[in-house]
N, C-alpha and C positions, 0 to 999 in steps of 0.2 A: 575347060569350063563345062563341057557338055557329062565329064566325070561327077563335078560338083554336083551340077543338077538334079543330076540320078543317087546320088548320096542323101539332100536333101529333100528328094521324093522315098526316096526308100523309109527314112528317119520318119516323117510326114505318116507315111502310111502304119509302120508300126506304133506310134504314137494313139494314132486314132485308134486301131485294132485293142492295143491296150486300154482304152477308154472304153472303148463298148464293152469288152468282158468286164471290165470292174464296174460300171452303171450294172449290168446285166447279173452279177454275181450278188447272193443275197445271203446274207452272216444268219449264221444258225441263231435261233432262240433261245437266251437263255432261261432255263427252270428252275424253279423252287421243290426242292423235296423237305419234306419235315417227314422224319421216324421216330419212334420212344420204342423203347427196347431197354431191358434190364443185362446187367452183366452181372454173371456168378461167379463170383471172387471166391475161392475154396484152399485156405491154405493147412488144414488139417480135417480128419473121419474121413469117409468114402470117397473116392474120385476127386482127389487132390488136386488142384488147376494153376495153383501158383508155387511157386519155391526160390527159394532163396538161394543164389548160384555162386552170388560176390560179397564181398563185405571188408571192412577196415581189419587185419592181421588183431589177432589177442582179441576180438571182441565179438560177441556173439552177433551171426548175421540172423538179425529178425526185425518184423516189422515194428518202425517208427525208432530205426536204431539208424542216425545216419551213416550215409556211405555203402547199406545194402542195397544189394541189386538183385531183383526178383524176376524171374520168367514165367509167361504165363499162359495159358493156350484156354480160356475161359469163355463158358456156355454163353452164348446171346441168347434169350430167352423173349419170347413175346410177355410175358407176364411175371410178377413176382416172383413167382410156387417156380422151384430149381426145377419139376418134372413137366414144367410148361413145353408149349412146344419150342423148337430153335428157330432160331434164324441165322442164325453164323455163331460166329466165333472170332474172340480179341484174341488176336498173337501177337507177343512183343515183347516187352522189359516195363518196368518200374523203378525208379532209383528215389532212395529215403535221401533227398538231397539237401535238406536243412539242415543244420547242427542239433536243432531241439526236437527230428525228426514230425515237423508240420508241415511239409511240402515233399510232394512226390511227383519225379518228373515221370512222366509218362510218354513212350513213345511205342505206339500200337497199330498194328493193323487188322482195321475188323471186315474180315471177312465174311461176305453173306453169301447162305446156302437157301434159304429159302427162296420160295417159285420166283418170285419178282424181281429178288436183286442176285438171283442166284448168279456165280460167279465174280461180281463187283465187287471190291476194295475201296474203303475211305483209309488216308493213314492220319492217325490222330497224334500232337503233339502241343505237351504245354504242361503247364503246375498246376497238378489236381493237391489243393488245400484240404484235406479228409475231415477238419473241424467245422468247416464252413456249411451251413447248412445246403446255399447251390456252391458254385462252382462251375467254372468254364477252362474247354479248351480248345484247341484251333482244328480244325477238317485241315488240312494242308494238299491234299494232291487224292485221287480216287484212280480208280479204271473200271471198264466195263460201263457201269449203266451212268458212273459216277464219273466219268471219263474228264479231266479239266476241274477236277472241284474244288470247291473252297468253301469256308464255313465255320460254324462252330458248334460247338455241344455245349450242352447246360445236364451237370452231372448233381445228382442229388443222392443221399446217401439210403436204401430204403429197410436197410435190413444190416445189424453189427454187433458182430457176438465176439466180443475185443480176449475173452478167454480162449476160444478156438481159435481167435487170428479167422473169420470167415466175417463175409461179406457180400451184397447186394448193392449194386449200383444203378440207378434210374439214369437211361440218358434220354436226354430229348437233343436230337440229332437238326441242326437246320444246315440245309448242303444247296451251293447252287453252282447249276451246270450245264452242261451241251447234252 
């Protein structure tokens, strides 16, 4: 009996111990970041940024041909003008995944070099519609300043020279997080 006792004084006391730390423990805050940032899409003239890696056998792998798969390592630019200054950089893949080539899945990680988010990662994932005047896709996961994130982009098209395969993409970035 005297066993029991000290079983359910022992139990008792980690109980309550348990309780004070979790009353005393306070959950981080979470934030809202919103960024607009341009992406320089360059798939032919100087400093090439996308390419065309995969594609369906017998058919020319190019953009809005589906079943290409493009690679891409493309300027974040604070402003329209390609010589603006940077902020990171989109790595990742594009896939023309519509038959009538209208949807391209995108699976990206943009990485910032700039002072603020230097070192952070958002990874970006979803069907960028290139017809559609906006266009959304999902923030999925981040690290560094973006650590736990989630969210979405609203992509608008701001610059498209469909003879050189080149292009300009406006995002307006909304991220929230730890």
């Amino acid at each position: 009996m005297a066993q029991r006792k000290f079983s359910i004084a022992s139990l008792a006391t980690v109980f309550l111990l348990a309780l004070t730390i979790s009353i005393e423990a306070k959950p981080k805050q979470q934030k809202q970041t919103n960024i607009v940032f341009y992406m320089q899409d360059w798939e032919s003239g100087d400093n090439i940024t996308a390419v065309a890696v995969a594609g369906l056998p017998n058919k020319p792998w190019k953009a809005l041909q589906f079943g290409t798969v493009f690679t891409i390592d493309d300027d974040l630019t604070i402003e329209v003008d390609r010589k603006s200054a940077q902020i990171g950089r989109a790595r990742g893949l594009y896939v023309y995944s519509a038959l009538d080539g209208s949807d391209i899945h995108l699976l990206l990680s943009l990485v910032f070099t700039g002072k603020e988010y230097n070192g952070s990662t958002l990874e970006i994932q979803g069907a960028d519609r290139p017809f559609q005047k906006y266009r959304e896709v999902s923030v999925v996961s981040g690290t560094g300043k973006f650590r736990l994130a989630r969210g979405y982009a609203t992509l608008e098209t701001a610059f498209l020279d469909i003879p050189n395969l080149n292009a300009i993409l406006k995002w307006n970035v909304t991220i929230f997080h730890y």
